[in-house]
LOMI-56166 format. One record per residue (C-alpha): residue number from 1; residue in one letter; x, y, z. Coordinates in Angstrom, 2 decimals, padded with zeros to 5 digits. Example, Ala and Ser with C-alpha at 12.3 -4.5 7.8 and 13.67 -1.06 7.14 Angstrom:
num: 1 residuo: A u: 012.30 v: -004.50 w: 007.80
num: 2 residuo: S u: 013.67 v: -001.06 w: 007.14
END
This chain:
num: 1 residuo: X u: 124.07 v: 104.58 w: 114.27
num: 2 residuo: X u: 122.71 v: 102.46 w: 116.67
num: 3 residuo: X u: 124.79 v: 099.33 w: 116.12
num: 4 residuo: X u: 128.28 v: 098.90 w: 117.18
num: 5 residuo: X u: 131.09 v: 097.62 w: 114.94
num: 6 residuo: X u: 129.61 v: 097.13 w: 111.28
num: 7 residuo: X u: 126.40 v: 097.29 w: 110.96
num: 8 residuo: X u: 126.76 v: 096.85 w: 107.05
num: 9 residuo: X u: 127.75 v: 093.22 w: 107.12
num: 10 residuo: X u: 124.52 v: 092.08 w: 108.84
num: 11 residuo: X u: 122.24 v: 093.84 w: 106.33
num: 12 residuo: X u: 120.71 v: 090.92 w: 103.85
num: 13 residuo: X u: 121.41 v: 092.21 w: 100.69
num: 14 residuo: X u: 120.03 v: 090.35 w: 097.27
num: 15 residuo: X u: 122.28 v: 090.55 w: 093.82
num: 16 residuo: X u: 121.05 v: 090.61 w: 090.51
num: 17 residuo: X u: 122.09 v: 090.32 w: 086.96
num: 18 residuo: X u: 121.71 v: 094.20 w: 087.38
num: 19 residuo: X u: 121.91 v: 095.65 w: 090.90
num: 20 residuo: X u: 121.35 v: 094.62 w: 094.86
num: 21 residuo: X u: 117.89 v: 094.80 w: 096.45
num: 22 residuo: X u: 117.56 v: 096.18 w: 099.99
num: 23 residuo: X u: 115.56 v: 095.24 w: 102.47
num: 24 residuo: X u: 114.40 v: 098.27 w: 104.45
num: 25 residuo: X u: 112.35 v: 099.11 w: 107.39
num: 26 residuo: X u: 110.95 v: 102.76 w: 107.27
num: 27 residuo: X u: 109.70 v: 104.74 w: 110.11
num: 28 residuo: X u: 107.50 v: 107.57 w: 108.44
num: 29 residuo: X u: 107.06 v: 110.90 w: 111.11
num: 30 residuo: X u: 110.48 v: 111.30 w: 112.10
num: 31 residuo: X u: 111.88 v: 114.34 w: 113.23
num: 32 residuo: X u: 114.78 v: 114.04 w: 110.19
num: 33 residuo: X u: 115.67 v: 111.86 w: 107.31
num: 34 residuo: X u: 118.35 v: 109.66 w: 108.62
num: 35 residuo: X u: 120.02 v: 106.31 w: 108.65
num: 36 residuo: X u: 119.15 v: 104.11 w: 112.01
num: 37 residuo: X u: 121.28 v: 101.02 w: 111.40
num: 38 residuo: X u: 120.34 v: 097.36 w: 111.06
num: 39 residuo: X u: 117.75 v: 095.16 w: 112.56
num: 40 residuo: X u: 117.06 v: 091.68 w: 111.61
num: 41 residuo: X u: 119.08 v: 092.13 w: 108.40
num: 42 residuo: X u: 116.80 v: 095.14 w: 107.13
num: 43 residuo: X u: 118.20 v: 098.66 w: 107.05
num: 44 residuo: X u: 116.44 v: 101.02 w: 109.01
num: 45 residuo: X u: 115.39 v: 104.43 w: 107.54
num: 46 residuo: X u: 113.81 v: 107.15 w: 109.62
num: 47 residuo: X u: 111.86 v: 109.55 w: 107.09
num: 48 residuo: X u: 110.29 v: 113.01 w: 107.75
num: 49 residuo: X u: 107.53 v: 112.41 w: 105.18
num: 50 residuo: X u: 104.31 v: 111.10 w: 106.31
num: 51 residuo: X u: 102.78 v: 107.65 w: 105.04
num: 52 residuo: X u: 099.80 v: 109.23 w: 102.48
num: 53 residuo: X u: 099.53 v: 108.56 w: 099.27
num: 54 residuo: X u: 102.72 v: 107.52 w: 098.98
num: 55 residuo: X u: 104.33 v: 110.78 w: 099.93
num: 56 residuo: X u: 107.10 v: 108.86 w: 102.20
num: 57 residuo: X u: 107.82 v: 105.53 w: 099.66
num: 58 residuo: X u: 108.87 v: 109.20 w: 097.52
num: 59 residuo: X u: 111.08 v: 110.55 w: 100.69
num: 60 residuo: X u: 112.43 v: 107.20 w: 101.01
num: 61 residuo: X u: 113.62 v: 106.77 w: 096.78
num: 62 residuo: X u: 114.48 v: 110.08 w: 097.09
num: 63 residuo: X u: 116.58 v: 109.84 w: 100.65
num: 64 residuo: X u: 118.45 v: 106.51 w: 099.66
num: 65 residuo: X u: 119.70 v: 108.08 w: 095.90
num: 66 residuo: X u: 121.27 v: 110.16 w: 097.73
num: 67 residuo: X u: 122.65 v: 108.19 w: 100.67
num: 68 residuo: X u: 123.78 v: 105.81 w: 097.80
num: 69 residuo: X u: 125.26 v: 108.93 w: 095.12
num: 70 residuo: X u: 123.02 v: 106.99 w: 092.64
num: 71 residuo: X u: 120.36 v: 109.00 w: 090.32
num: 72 residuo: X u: 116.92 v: 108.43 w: 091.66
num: 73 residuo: X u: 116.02 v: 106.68 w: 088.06
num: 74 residuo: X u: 118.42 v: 103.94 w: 089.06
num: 75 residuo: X u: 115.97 v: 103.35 w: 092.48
num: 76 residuo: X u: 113.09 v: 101.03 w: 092.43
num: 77 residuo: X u: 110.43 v: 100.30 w: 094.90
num: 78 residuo: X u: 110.60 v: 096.42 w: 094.66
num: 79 residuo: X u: 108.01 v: 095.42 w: 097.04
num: 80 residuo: X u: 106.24 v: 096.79 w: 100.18
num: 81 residuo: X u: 104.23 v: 100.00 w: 098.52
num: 82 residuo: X u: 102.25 v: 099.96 w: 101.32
num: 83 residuo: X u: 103.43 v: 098.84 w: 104.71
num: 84 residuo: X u: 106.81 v: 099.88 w: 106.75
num: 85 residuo: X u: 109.19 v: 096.47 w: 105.38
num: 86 residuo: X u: 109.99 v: 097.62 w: 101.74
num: 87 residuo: X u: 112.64 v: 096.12 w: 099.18
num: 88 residuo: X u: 114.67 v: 098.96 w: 097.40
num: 89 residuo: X u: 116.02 v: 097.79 w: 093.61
num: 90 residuo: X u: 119.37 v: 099.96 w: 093.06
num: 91 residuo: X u: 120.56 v: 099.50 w: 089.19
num: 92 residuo: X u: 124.16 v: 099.23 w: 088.91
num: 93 residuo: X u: 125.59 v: 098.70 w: 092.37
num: 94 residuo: X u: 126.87 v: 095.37 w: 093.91
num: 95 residuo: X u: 126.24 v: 094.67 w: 097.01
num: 96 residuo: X u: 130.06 v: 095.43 w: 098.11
num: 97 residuo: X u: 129.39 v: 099.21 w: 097.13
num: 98 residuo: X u: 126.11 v: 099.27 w: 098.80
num: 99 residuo: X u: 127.70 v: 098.32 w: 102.14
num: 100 residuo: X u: 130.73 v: 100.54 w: 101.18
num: 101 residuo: X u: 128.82 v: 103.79 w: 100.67
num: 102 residuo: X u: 126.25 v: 102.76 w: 102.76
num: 103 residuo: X u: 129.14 v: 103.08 w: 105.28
num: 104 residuo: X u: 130.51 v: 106.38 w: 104.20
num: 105 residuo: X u: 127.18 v: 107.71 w: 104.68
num: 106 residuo: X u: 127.30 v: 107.03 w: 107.98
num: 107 residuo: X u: 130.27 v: 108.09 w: 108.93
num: 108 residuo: X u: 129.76 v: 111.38 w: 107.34
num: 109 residuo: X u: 126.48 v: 111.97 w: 109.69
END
């Protein structure tokens, strides 16, 4: 991580009825997938995958179910198919647990 202290509490998570939405910035061509802390309240995700036909909005479901311990089903691109500032749907989590196991993650990198 690149932030100090907690990261997590800066990150401008949106409840719903069923889940949070997360904001995410995604840098596509990285060496690794990996979490790269918080800017301007988005999450920052490196991702191996390239941006082509949506082979890295894929990575990026696929990187944050697990980051999260969620099924991939319970993932939703919510908005930003196409450019690097996405939203991320995740059914069933608050935005408490987000932070929470947002914050194991790291910790176990």
């Amino acid at each position: 991580m690149t932030d100090a202290g907690r990261p997590w509490d800066d990150l401008a998570l949106t409840p719903s009825a069923d889940g949070t939405t997360i904001p995410v910035r995604a840098a596509p061509r990285a060496a690794k997938n990996a979490l790269d802390g918080v800017r301007e309240g988005a999450l920052r995700v490196r991702l191996a995958a390239p941006p082509v036909e949506g082979a890295a909005n894929r990575a990026l479901i696929a990187y944050m179910a697990g980051v999260l311990g969620a099924p991939k089903r319970d993932l939703a691109l919510a908005g930003g198919e196409r450019g690097r500032s996405k939203l991320i749907h995740v059914r069933g989590l608050s935005p408490a647990e987000v932070r929470r196991r947002l914050a194991r993650a790291a910790d176990a990198a």
